[in-house]
Each structure stands twice: as structure tokens, then as C-alpha cells.
LOVEXMAR-446539 format. One record per residue (C-alpha): x negated, z, y negated; residue in one letter. Coordinates in pm, whole numbers. Example, Ala and Ser with C-alpha at 12.3 -4.5 7.8 and 13.67 -1.06 7.14 Angstrom:
BEGIN
xx,zz,yy,r
-1230,780,450,A
-1367,714,106,S
# end
This chain:
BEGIN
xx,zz,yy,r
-9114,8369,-12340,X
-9011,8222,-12036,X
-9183,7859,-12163,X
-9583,7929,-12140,X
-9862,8126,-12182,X
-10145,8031,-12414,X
-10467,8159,-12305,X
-10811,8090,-12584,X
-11141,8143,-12500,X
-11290,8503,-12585,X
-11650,8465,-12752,X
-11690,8806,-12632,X
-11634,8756,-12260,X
-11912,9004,-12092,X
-11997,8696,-11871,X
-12003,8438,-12210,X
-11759,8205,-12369,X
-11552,7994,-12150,X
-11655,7623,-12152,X
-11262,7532,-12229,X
-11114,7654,-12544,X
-10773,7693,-12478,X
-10559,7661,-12150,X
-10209,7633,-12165,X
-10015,7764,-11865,X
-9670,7647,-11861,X
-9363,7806,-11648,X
-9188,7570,-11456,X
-9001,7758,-11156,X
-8899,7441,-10947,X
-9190,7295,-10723,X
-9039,6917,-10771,X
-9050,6958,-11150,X
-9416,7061,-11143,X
-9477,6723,-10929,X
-9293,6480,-11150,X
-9466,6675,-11453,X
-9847,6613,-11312,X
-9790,6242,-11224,X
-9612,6223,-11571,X
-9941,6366,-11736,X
-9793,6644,-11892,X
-9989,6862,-11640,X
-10360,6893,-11504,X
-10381,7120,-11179,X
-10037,7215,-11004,X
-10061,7363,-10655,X
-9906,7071,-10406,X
-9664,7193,-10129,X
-9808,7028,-9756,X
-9555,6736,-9806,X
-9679,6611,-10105,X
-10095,6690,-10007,X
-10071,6507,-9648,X
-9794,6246,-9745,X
-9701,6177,-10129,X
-10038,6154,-10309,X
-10202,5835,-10158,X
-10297,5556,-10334,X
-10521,5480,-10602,X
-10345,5625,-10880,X
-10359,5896,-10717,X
-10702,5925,-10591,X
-10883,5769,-10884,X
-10734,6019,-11121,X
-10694,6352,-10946,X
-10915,6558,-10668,X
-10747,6745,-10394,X
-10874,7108,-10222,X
-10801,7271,-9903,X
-10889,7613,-9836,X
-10674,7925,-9669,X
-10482,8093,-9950,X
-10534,8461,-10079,X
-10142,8482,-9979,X
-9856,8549,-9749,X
-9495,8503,-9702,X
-9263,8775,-9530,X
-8917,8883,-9405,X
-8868,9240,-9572,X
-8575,9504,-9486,X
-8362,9644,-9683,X
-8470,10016,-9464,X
-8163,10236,-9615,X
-7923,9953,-9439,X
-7790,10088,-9118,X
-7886,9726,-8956,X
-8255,9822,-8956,X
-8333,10130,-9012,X
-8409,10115,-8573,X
-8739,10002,-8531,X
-8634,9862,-8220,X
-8451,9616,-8397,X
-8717,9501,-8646,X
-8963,9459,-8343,X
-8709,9230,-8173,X
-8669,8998,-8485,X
-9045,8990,-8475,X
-9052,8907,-8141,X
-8703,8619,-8215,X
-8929,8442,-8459,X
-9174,8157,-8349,X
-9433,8161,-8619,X
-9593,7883,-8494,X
-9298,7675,-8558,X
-9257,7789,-8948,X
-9607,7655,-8990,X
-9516,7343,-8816,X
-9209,7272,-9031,X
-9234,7423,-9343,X
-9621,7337,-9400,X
-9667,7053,-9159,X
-9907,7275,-9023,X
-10138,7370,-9324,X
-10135,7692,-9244,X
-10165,8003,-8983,X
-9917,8261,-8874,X
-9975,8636,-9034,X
-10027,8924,-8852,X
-10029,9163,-9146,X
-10106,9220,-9560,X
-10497,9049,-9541,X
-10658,8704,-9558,X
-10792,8571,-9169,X
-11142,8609,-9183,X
-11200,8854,-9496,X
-11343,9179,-9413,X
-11039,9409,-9442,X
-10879,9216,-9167,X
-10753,9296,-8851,X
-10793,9038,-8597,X
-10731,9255,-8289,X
-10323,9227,-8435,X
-10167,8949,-8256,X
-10004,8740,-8519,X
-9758,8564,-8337,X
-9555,8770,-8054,X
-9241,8506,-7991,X
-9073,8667,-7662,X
-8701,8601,-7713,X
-8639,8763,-7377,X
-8846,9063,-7492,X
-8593,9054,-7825,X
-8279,9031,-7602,X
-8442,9398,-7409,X
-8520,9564,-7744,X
-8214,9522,-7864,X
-8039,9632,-7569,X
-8249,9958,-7610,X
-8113,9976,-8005,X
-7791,9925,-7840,X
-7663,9614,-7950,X
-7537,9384,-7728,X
-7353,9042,-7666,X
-7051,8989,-7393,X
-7149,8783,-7112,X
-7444,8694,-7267,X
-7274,8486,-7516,X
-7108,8522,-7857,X
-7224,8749,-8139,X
-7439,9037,-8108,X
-7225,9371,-8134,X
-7289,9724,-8141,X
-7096,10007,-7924,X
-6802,10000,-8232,X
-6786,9644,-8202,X
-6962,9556,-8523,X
-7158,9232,-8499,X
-7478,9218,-8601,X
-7485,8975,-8963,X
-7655,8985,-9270,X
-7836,8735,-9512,X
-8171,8653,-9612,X
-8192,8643,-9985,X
-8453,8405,-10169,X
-8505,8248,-10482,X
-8438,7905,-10625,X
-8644,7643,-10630,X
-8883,7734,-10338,X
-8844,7471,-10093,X
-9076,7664,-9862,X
-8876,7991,-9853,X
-8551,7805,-9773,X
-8690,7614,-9510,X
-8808,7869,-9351,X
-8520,8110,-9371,X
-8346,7809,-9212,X
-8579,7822,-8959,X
-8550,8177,-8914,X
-8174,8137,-8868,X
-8189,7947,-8606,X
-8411,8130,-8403,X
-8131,8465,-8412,X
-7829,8277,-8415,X
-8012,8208,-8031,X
-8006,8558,-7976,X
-7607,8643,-8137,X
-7751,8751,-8499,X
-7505,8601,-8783,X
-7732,8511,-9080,X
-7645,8385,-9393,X
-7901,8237,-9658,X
-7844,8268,-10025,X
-8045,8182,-10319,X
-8028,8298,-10696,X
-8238,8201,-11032,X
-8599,8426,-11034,X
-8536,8657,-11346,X
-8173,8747,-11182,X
-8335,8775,-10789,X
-8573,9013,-10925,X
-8312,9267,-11196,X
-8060,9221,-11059,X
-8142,9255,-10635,X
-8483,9310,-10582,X
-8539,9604,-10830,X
-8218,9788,-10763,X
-8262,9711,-10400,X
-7893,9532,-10342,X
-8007,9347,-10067,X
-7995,9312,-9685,X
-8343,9137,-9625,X
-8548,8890,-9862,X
-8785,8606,-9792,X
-9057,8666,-10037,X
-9426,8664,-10029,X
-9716,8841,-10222,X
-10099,8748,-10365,X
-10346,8902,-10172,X
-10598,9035,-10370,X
-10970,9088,-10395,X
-10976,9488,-10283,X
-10761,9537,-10001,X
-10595,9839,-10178,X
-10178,9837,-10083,X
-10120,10126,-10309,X
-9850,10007,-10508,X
-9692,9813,-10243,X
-9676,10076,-9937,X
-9723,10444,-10101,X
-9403,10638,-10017,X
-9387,10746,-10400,X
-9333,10372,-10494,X
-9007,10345,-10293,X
-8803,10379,-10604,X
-8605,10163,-10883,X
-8822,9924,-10964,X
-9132,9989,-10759,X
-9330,9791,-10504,X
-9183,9929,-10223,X
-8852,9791,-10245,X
-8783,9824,-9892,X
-8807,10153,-9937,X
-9086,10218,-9637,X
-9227,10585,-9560,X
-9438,10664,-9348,X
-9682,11006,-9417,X
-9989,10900,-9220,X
-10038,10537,-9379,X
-9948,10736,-9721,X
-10286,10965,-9644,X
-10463,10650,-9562,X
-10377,10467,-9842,X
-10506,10749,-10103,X
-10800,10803,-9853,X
-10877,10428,-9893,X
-10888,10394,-10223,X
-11078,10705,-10332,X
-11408,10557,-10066,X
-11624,10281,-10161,X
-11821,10303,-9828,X
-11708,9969,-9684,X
-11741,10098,-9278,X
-11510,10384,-9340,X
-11264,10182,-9524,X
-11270,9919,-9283,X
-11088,10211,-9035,X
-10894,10306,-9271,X
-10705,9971,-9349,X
-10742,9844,-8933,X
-10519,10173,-8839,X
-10290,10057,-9204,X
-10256,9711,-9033,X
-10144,9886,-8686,X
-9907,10065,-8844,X
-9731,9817,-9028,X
-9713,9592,-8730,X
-9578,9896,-8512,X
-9318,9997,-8753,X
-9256,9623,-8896,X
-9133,9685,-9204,X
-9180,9391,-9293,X
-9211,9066,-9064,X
-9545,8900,-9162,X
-9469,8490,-9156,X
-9750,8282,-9248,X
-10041,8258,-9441,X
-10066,7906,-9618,X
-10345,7655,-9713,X
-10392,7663,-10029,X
-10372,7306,-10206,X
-10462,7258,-10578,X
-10464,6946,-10731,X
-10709,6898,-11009,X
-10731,6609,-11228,X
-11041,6380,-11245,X
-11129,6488,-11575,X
-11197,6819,-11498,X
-11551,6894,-11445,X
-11752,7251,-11280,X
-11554,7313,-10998,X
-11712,7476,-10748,X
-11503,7516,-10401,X
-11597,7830,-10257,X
-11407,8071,-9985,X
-11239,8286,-10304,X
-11096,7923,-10355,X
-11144,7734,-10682,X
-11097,7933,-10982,X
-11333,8204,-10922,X
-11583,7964,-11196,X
-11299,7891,-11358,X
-11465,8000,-11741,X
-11699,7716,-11630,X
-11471,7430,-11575,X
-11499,7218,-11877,X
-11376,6831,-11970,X
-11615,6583,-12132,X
-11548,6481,-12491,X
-11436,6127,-12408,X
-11164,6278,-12213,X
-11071,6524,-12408,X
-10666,6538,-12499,X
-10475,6756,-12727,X
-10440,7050,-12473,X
-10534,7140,-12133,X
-10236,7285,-11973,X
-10222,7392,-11642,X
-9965,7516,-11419,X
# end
């Protein structure tokens, strides 16, 4: 527990034996481990952050032994709310943080541009997605006039951002360790409402804690976090009203009673056209009632060693042939472990 995950090939698979008999998927929470541990040998397919794709895997020892892949990523990162905090529960306020946040600039300087800003819970150019959502809506003066409206204000323009009873307007963005990414851009992120009088302070803590001990009992004023997206665009677990409790999904505790209808409508149809309705008017209402604020949606940027034959880029990515990858005998080591 908490060291790897050993994973041997079923003869029994309904779609035949894997090609590679065992696969060894070690845990390794910090990104710069995982990067010493692949050049090392000790690994065969990490996924790179932009820095090291685009600036620290050059050279021959790098391109003679390993193969790199681009492709957008079935993922997203997000600002959530903690909605039972007084701070947000005005969704005047979470539409000006939207509109205090340049996107753009995240994907500029926390993936050197690999990378697109989100405008909601799907992959850009899957079917489920709404493109008619803008996905970056950076209007600082448009901020400064929502929260005016919420009633939070700042004197002379200056100074920090106070309500009628004089309490200024801080919180923090919690994250977890080890993910450069996040940090950067909660940094970023900070900047951007310290411009407009918000007080934010950033604070990381170890995974297993982050999750027990904050997440899951929901002590927390807003996290940096992000989620898979999967296959069936069914956000269930995630969204439903019922799975705003200890421990569920829907940490943030969101409710809203029409996108609860949709969601059970949605997943009870498999008629594509009438789902496709369905999860546009989800997407509107998320971005109406922001809930969350929708960051970016990365490149995703495997590294594969040489050895490693079958793969097969397509738009699900690489692994979707993954019980087809296979490594010829004269390359064969004691394990294949993957990360």
C-alpha cells in the first residue's frame, strides 16, 4: 500500500491476453522524483510536465532511448468553493473571480503554453462539448462591478476589499504537495485578486492528509484541484445534489434542482442528440452559477521508452491499445514498471 500496484495479464480478457505479462505501476507523488526515476531507468513511461517536454529532454540520450507524445488531455484543473462559506455562497462573487483570472496567462506560465483554457467539465472537440461557452472571460473591470453589486468594496479604490462590516475579503487556496503545476498556478491566481483587494493565502499539505483530513470533511475555503475526464460524459457523482455529503464528489457542496433532473435524465438516454442538450444546458449552468472556476485543460505528454513497441497515437491518447503494447525479447528486463 501506498508503494505500487502490480497489475498481470488476464488470459481471460474478453478482448485476449495482453501482450505484456505484468506491469508494475509504482506511486511516486512528487513530479521531480518521477523525472530523476525515468532517466535513472527505474521507470518506462512517466507523464512529463511542459518544462521538461519543450526544454529538459534534448539530446541523444534522450531521444535515442525514449519517444515523446502530444495530444490534448482527457483532463482539467479548477478553482472549487467551499459553497457553505459565507465568502461565496454570492454568485456574484464567484463570477467576478472568473472574470479576475486571465486563463490565458496560466497556460502561458504554468504549461509554457501546452495547453488551452477550460470553459467547463468536457474535452475541446469531443462530442459532449460545449463550444458556444466562452472559456476565457478576463474583465477585471467587470470583477471590480460584480463585486460592487455583492457589496464588497475597497476605499478609494485602494487597499483590501471589505464588506459593509468592514470584513476584508481573504481566504486561501488549498493544494497538495508536490504538484508544481497547482502551485504555480495558485500563485498566479493570487496575483491576479490581490489586483482587485482579495487577500489570498496558498497552502499545501501531503495527498492522503489533503484528501481525510480537508477535502472529505470539507474544512476548506477553496482548493486547486483537477479531475479525469472520462469516456461518457456522465457528472453524476461529481454534481448530483445527493453527493454533497462527507465524503462525496461534491465537496463543494453545489445544488442546484434543474442540473440534478438533467443529470438523472442524461444518464438514463443513450440517444446521443438528446443527450447532447442535456449536457450543453449542464455546461451553461455550471458556467452561470460557477461553482467551480474551470482553469485549463492540458496537453497531455507521455514519455515512452524506446523499447516499447504497439503504440498507436490516437485522439483517446495512447493507452487505449495499451493490452497491445509489448517489448521484444532482447529488451526484455526484469519488470516493466510504469508510472
Amino acid at each position: 500500500a501506498g508503494n505500487r500496484l502490480v497489475l498481470v495479464a488476464n488470459p481471460d480478457y474478453f478482448e485476449g491476453r495482453a501482450y505484456i505479462d505484468e506491469v508494475v505501476m509504482r506511486i511516486i507523488p512528487d513530479q521531480s522524483t518521477q523525472f530523476m526515476e525515468l532517466g535513472a531507468g527505474n521507470l518506462d513511461t512517466i507523464s512529463l510536465s511542459p518544462q521538461q517536454y519543450l526544454y529538459q529532454t534534448k539530446g541523444p540520450g534522450w531521444t535515442d532511448n525514449f519517444r515523446k507524445f502530444q495530444y490534448v488531455a482527457s483532463a482539467y484543473s479548477y478553482l472549487g468553493y467551499n459553497l457553505t462559506s459565507p465568502l461565496f455562497s454570492d454568485v456574484r462573487v464567484r463570477q467576478a473571480i472568473n472574470h479576475a483570472i486571465d486563463k490565458d496567462e496560466i497556460v502561458r506560465g504554468v504549461l509554457s503554453g501546452l495547453g488551452q483554457a477550460a470553459n467547463g467539465p468536457y474535452k475541446p472537440g469531443t462530442w459532449a462539448y460545449n463550444a458556444r461557452i466562452p472559456a476565457n472571460e478576463f474583465d477585471q473591470d467587470k470583477a471590480q462591478r460584480l463585486l460592487a453589486q455583492a457589496g464588497w468594496q475597497r476605499k478609494d479604490g485602494t487597499g483590501p476589499l471589505k464588506d459593509a462590516k468592514g470584513r476584508s475579503f481573504a481566504f486561501t487556496i488549498l493544494t497538495n504537495q508536490g504538484n508544481s503545476q497547482r502551485i504555480k498556478a495558485a500563485i498566479i491566481i493570487q496575483s491576479r485578486l490581490k489586483d482587485l483587494g482579495i487577500q489570498v493565502e496558498i497552502r499545501t499539505v501531503e495527498w492522503a492528509s489533503f484528501i481525510k483530513e480537508f477535502v472529505d470533511k470539507g474544512r476548506f475555503d477553496a482548493l486547486l484541484l483537477g479531475w479525469n475526464i472520462l469516456q461518457d460524459p456522465d457528472l453524476y457523482d461529481v454534481w448530483h445534489s445527493s453527493k454533497a455529503v462527507p465524503g462525496g464528489l461534491n465537496f463543494v457542496g453545489y445544488k442546484n434542482a434543474e442540473l440534478d433532473d438533467l443529470l438523472e435524465r442524461g444518464r438514463r438516454s443513450l440517444d446521443q442528440t438528446l443527450r447532447k442538450g442535456i449536457y450543453d444546458r449542464i455546461q451553461e449552468i455550471l458556467h452561470q452559477d460557477q461553482p467551480y472556476c474551470f482553469l485549463y485543460v492540458p496537453m497531455a505528454l507521455p514519455m515512452v521508452h524506446a523499447r516499447v513497441m504497439g503504440i498507436t497515437p490516437a485522439p483517446a491518447g495512447i493507452t487505449h491499445n495499451f493490452i497491445r503494447w509489448w517489448i521484444p525479447k532482447s529488451h526484455q528486463g526484469p519488470e516493466l514498471t510504469q508510472q
